[in-house]
ZALO-588883 format. One record per residue (C-alpha): residue number from 1; residue in three letters; x, y, z. Coordinates in nm, 3 decimals. Example, Ala and Ser with C-alpha at 12.3 -4.5 7.8 and 13.67 -1.06 7.14 Angstrom:
2
+-----+------+---------+---------+---------+
| seq | type |       X |       Y |       Z |
+-----+------+---------+---------+---------+
|   1 |  Ala |   1.230 |  -0.450 |   0.780 |
|   2 |  Ser |   1.367 |  -0.106 |   0.714 |
+-----+------+---------+---------+---------+
//
This chain:
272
+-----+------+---------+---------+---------+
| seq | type |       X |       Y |       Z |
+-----+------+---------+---------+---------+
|   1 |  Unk |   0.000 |   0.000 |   0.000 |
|   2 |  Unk |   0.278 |   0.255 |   0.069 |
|   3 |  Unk |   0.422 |   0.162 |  -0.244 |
|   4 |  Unk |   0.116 |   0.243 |  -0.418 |
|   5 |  Unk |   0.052 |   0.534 |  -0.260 |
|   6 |  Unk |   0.421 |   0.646 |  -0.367 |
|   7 |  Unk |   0.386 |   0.588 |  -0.679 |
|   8 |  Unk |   0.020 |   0.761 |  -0.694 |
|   9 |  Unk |   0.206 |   1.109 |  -0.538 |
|  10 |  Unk |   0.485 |   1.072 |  -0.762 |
|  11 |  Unk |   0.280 |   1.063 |  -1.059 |
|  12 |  Unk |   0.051 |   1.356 |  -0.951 |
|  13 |  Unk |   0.377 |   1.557 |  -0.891 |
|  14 |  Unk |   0.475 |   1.452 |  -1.278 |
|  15 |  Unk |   0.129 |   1.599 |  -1.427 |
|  16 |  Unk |   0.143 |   1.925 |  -1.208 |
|  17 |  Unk |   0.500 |   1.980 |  -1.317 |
|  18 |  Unk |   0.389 |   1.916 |  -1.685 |
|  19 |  Unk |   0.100 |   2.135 |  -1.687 |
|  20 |  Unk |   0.333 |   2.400 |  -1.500 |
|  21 |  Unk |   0.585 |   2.392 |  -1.791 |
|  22 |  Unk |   0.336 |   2.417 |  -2.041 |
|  23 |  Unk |   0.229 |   2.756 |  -1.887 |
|  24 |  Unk |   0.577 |   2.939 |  -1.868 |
|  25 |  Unk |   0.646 |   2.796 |  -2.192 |
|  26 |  Unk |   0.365 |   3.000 |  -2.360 |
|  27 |  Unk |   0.386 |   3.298 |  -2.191 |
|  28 |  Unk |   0.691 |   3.417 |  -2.346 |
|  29 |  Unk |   0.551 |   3.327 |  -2.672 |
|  30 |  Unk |   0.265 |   3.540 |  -2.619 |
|  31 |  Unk |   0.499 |   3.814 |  -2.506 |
|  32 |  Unk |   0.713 |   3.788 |  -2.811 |
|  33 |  Unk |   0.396 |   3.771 |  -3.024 |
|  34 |  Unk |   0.273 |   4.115 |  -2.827 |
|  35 |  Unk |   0.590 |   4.275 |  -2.886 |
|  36 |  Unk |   0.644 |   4.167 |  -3.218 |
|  37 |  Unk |   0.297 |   4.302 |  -3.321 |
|  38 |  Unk |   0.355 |   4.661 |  -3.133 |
|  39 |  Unk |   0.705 |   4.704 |  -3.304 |
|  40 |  Unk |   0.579 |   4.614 |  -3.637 |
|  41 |  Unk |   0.263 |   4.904 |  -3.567 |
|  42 |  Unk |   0.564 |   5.173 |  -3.557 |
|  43 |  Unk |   0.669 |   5.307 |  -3.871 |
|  44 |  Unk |   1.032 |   5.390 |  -3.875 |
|  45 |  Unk |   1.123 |   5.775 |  -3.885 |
|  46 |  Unk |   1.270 |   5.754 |  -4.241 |
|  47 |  Unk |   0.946 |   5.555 |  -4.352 |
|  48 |  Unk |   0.806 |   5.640 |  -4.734 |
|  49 |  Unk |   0.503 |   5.423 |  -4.667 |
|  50 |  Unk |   0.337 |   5.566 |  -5.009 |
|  51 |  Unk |   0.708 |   5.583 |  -5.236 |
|  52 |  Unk |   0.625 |   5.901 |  -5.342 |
|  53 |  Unk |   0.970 |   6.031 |  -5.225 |
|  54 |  Unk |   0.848 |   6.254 |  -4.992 |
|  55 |  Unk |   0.940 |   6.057 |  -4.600 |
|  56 |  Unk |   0.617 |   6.003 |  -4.368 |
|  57 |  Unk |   0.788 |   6.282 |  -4.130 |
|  58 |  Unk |   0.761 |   6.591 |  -4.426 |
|  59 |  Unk |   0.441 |   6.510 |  -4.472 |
|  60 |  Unk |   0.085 |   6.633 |  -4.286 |
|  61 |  Unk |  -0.085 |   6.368 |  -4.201 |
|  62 |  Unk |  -0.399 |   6.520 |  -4.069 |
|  63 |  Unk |  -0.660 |   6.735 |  -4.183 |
|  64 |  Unk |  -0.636 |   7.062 |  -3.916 |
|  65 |  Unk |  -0.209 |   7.074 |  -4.081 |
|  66 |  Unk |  -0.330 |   7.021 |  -4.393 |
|  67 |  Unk |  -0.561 |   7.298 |  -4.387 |
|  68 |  Unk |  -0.305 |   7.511 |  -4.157 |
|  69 |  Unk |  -0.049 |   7.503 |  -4.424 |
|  70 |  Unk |  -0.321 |   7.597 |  -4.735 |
|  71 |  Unk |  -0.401 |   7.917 |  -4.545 |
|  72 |  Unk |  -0.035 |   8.023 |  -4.447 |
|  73 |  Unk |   0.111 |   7.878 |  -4.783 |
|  74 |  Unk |  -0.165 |   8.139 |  -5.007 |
|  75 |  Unk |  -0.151 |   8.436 |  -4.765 |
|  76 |  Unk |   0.202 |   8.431 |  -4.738 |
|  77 |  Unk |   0.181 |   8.432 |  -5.126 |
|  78 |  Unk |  -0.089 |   8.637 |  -5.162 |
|  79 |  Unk |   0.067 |   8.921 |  -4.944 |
|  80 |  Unk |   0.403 |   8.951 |  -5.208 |
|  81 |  Unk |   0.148 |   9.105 |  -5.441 |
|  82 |  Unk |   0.107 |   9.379 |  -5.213 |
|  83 |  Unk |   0.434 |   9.384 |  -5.051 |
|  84 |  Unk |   0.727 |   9.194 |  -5.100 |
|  85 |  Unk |   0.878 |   9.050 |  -4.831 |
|  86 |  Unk |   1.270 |   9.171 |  -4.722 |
|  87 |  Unk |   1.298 |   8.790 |  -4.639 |
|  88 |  Unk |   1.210 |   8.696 |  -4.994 |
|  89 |  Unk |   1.579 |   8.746 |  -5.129 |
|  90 |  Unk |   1.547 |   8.937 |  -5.471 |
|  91 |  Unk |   1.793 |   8.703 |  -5.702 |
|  92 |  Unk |   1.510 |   8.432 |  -5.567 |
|  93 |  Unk |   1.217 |   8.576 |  -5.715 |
|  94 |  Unk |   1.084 |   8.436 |  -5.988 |
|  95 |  Unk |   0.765 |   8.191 |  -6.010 |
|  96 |  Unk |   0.959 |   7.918 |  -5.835 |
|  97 |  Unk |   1.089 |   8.168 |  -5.592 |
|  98 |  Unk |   0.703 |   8.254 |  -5.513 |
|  99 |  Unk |   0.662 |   7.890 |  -5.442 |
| 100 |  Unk |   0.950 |   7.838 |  -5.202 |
| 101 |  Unk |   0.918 |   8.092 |  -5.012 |
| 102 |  Unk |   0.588 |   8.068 |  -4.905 |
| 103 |  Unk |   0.554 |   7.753 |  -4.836 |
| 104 |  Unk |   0.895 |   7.715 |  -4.611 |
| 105 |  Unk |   0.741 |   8.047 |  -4.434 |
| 106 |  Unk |   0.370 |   7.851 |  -4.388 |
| 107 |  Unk |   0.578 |   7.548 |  -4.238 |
| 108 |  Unk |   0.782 |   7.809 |  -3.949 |
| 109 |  Unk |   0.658 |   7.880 |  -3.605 |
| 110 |  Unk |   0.462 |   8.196 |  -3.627 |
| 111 |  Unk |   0.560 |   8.310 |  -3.281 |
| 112 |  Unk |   0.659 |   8.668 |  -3.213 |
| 113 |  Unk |   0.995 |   8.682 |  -3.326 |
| 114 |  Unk |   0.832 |   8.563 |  -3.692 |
| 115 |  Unk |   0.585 |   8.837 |  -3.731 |
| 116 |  Unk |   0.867 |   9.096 |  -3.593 |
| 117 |  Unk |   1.114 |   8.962 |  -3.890 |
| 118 |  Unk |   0.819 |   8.931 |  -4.158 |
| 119 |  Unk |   0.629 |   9.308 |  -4.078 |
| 120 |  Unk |   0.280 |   9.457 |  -4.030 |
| 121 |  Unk |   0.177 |   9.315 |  -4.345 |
| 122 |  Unk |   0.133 |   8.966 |  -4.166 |
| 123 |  Unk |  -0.128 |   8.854 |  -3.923 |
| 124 |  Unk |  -0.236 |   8.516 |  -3.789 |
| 125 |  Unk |  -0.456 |   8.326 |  -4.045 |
| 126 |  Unk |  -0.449 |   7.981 |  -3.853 |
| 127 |  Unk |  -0.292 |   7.751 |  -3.627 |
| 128 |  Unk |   0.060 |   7.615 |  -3.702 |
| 129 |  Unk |   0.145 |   7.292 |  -3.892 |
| 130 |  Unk |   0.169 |   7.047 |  -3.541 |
| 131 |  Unk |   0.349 |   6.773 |  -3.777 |
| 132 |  Unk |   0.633 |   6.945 |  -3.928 |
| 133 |  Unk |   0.884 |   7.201 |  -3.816 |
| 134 |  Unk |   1.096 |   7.369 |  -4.080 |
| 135 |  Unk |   1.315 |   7.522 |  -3.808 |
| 136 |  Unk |   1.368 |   7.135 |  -3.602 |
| 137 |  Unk |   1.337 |   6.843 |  -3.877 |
| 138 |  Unk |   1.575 |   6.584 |  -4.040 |
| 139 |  Unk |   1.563 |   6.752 |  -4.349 |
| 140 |  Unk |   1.664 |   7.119 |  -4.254 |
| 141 |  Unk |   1.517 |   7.373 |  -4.469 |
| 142 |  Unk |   1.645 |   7.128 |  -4.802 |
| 143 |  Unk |   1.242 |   7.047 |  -4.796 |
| 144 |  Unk |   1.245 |   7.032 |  -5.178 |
| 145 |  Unk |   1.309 |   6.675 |  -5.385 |
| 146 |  Unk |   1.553 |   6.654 |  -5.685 |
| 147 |  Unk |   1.507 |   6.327 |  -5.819 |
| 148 |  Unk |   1.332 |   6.033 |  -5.908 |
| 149 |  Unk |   1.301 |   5.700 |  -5.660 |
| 150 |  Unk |   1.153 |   5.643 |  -5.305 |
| 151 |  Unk |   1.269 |   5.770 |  -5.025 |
| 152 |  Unk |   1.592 |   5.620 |  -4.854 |
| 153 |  Unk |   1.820 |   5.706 |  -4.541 |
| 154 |  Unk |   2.080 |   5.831 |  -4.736 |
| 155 |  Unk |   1.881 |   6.098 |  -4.990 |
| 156 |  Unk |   2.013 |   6.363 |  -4.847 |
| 157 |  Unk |   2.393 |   6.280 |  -4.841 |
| 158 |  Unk |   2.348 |   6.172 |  -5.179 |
| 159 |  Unk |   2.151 |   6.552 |  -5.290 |
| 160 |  Unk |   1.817 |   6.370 |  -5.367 |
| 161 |  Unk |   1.693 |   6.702 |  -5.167 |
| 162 |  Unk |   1.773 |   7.032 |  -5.194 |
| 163 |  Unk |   1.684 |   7.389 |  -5.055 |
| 164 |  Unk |   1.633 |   7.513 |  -5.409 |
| 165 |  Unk |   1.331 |   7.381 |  -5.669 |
| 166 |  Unk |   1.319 |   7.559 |  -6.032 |
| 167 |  Unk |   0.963 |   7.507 |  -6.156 |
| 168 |  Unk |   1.058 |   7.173 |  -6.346 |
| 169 |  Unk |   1.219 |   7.018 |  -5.979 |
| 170 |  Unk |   0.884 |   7.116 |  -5.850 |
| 171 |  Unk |   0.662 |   6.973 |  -6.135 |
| 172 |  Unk |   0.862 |   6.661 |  -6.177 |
| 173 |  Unk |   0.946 |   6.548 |  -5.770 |
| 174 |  Unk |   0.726 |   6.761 |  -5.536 |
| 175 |  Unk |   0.372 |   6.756 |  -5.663 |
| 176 |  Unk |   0.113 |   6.506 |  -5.832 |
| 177 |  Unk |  -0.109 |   6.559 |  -6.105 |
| 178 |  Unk |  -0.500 |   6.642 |  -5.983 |
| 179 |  Unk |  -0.675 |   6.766 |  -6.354 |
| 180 |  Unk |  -0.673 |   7.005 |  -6.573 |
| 181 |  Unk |  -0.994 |   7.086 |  -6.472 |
| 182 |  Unk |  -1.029 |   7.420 |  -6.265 |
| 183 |  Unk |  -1.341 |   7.252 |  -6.077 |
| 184 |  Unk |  -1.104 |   7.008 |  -5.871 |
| 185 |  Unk |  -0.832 |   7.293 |  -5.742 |
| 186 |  Unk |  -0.784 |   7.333 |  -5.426 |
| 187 |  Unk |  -0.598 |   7.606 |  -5.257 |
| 188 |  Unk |  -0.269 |   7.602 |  -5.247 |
| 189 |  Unk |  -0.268 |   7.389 |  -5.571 |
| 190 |  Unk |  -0.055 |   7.471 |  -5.848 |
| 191 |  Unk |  -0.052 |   7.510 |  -6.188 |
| 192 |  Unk |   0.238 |   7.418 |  -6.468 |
| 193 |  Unk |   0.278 |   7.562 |  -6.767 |
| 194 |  Unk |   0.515 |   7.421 |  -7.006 |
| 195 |  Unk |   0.650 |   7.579 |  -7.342 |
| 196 |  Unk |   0.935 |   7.461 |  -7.555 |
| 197 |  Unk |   1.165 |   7.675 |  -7.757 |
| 198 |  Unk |   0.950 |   7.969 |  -7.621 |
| 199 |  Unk |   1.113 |   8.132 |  -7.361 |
| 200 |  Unk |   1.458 |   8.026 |  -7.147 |
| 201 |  Unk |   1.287 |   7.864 |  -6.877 |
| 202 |  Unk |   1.004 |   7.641 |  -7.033 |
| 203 |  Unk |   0.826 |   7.553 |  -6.760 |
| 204 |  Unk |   0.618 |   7.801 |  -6.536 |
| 205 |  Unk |   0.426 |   7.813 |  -6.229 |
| 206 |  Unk |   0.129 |   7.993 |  -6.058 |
| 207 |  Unk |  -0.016 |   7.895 |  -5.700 |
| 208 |  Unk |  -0.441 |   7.902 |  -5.665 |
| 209 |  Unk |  -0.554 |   8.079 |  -5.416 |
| 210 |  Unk |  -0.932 |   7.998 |  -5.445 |
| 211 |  Unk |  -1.103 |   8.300 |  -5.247 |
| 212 |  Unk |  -0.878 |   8.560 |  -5.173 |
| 213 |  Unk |  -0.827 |   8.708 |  -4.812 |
| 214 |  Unk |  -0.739 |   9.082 |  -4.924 |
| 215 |  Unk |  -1.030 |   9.256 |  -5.135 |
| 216 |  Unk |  -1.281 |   8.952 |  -5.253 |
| 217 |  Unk |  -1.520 |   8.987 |  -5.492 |
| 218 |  Unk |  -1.733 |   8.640 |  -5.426 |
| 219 |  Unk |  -1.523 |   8.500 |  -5.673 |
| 220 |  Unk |  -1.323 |   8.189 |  -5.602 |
| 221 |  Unk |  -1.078 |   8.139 |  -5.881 |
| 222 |  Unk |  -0.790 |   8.404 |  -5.775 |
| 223 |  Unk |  -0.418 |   8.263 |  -5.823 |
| 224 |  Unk |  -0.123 |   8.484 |  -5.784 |
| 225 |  Unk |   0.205 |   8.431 |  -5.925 |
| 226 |  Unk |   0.564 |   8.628 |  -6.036 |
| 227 |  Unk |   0.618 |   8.676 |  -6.386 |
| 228 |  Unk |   1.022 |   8.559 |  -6.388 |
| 229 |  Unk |   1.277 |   8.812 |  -6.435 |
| 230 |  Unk |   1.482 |   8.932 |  -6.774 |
| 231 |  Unk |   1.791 |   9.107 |  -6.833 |
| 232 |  Unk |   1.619 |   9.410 |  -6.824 |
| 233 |  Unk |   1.352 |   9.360 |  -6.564 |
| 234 |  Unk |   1.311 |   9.199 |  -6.220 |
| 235 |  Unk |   0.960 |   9.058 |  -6.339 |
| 236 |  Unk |   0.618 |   9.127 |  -6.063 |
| 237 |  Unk |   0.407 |   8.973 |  -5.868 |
| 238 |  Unk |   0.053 |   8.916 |  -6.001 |
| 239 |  Unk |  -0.268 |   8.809 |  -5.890 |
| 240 |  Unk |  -0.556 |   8.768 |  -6.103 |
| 241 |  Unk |  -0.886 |   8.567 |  -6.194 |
| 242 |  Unk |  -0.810 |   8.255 |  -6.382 |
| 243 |  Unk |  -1.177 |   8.382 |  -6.611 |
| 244 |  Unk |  -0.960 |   8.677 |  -6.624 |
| 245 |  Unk |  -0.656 |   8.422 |  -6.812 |
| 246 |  Unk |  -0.884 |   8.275 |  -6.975 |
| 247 |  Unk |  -0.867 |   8.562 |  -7.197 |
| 248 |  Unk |  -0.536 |   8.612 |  -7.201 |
| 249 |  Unk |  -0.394 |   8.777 |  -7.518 |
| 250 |  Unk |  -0.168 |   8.472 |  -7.553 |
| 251 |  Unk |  -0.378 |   8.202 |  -7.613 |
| 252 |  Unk |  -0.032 |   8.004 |  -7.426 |
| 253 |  Unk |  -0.133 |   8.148 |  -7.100 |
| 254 |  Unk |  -0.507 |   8.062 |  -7.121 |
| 255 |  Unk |  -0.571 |   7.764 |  -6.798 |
| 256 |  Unk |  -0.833 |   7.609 |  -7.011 |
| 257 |  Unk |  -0.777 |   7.241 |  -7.095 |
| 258 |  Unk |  -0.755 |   7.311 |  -7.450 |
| 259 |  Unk |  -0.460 |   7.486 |  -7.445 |
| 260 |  Unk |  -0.179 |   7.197 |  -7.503 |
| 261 |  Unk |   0.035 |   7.472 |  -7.265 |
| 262 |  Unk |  -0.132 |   7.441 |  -7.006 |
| 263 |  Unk |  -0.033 |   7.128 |  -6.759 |
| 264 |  Unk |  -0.311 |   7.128 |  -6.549 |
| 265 |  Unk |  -0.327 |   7.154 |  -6.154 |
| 266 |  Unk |  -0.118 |   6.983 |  -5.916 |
| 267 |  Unk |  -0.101 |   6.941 |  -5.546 |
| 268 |  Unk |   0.203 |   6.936 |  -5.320 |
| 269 |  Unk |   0.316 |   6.553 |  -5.206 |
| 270 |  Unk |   0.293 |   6.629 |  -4.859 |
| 271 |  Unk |  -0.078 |   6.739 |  -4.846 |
| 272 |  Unk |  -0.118 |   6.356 |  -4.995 |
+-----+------+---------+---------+---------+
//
């Protein structure tokens, strides 16, 4: 009988110890599987999750930036038409210039020290971009892409951006293609012109403003944009109706989707 009862307890202290190991076996597993699932939820900081070139950080991913940067981006542009800005360096101004410059102004901290530096003219039109500082981000102010490919971690060493985007860099890197018709514009869209053996510089840009916030007249197809320089002229800044283009004396610079000229409307890569 004691034997039997010996081997009884020994064989209930084999099925405990089983059952036991089983346990602590899984729970790592279920750790590892935890951890393994939060880790792959994190995108890395140099992640291009939609290869459009542009890295998840430089772009706004939520609506309140998005619409933050359209209403800095157009009345920082908008506002050159009226008075140009001592920041905006005078061998940058040209249509490209226009672009640059107000959008790395809409992407600053508009704190007190900003409206000091940029003048009366300037008043606050919205909250700032939360996503993307131009003054603390990997990319420094080179915000602007200069070639083809995805993102990688080594675009910048390599000059794949740059602080400087002629209107064919900006065309062919920093924007994608929304229609040639007017209808689908949004502000802070832009529009590409493109003319061969024309002119030196064949492409040209102009940045839709939709309603404007200085004298508006109900209408909602306003763009404003700087005419380029020559040898004999440091070129303007102009803002007119697009039904005012329309008629242009040129039939090149009519935005109607007739005119072979006329690209169409595109929209920066980081409001994608």
């Amino acid at each position: 009988m004691t034997a039997s009862i010996l081997v009884i307890l020994l064989a209930t202290f084999i099925w405990i110890f089983s059952k036991s190991k089983q346990i602590s076996e899984a729970r790592p597993s279920e750790t590892a599987t935890s951890v393994a699932s939060t880790s792959s939820s994190i995108e890395p900081a140099t992640a291009d999750s939609d290869n459009d070139g542009i890295p998840d950080f430089a772009e706004l991913r939520t609506f309140e930036d998005r619409e933050s940067f359209r209403r800095w981006f157009t009345a920082i542009a908008e506002i050159q038409f009226y008075q140009l800005s001592e920041q905006w360096k005078r061998e940058q101004r040209d249509c490209a210039g226009l672009v640059r410059f107000a959008m790395r102004e809409a992407l600053r901290k508009h704190d007190r020290a900003w409206f000091q530096r940029m003048g009366p003219a300037y008043e606050p039109v919205a909250r700032d971009v939360g996503g993307f500082n131009l003054d603390a981000n990997q990319l420094g102010e080179k915000i602007f892409r200069a070639d083809f490919g995805a993102y990688r971690d080594d675009d910048q060493r390599t000059g794949k951006f740059s602080e400087f985007a002629d209107a064919r860099t900006l065309k062919n890197f920093n924007v994608e293609f929304v229609s040639r018709d007017r209808r689908e514009a949004q502000p802070g869209d832009l529009l590409f012109y493109y003319q061969p053996w024309v002119q030196k510089f064949p492409y040209h840009v102009m940045i839709f403003l939709g309603s404007p916030r200085t004298a508006p007249n109900g209408q909602s197809d306003w763009v404003v944009y700087h005419t380029g320089s020559t040898a004999t002229d440091d070129g303007t800044v102009k803002k007119v109706e697009l039904s005012v283009l329309d008629q242009h004396p040129d039939p090149r610079w009519r935005p109607i989707e007739r005119n072979k000229n006329f690209l169409g409307f595109y929209r920066l890569k980081s409001l994608q």
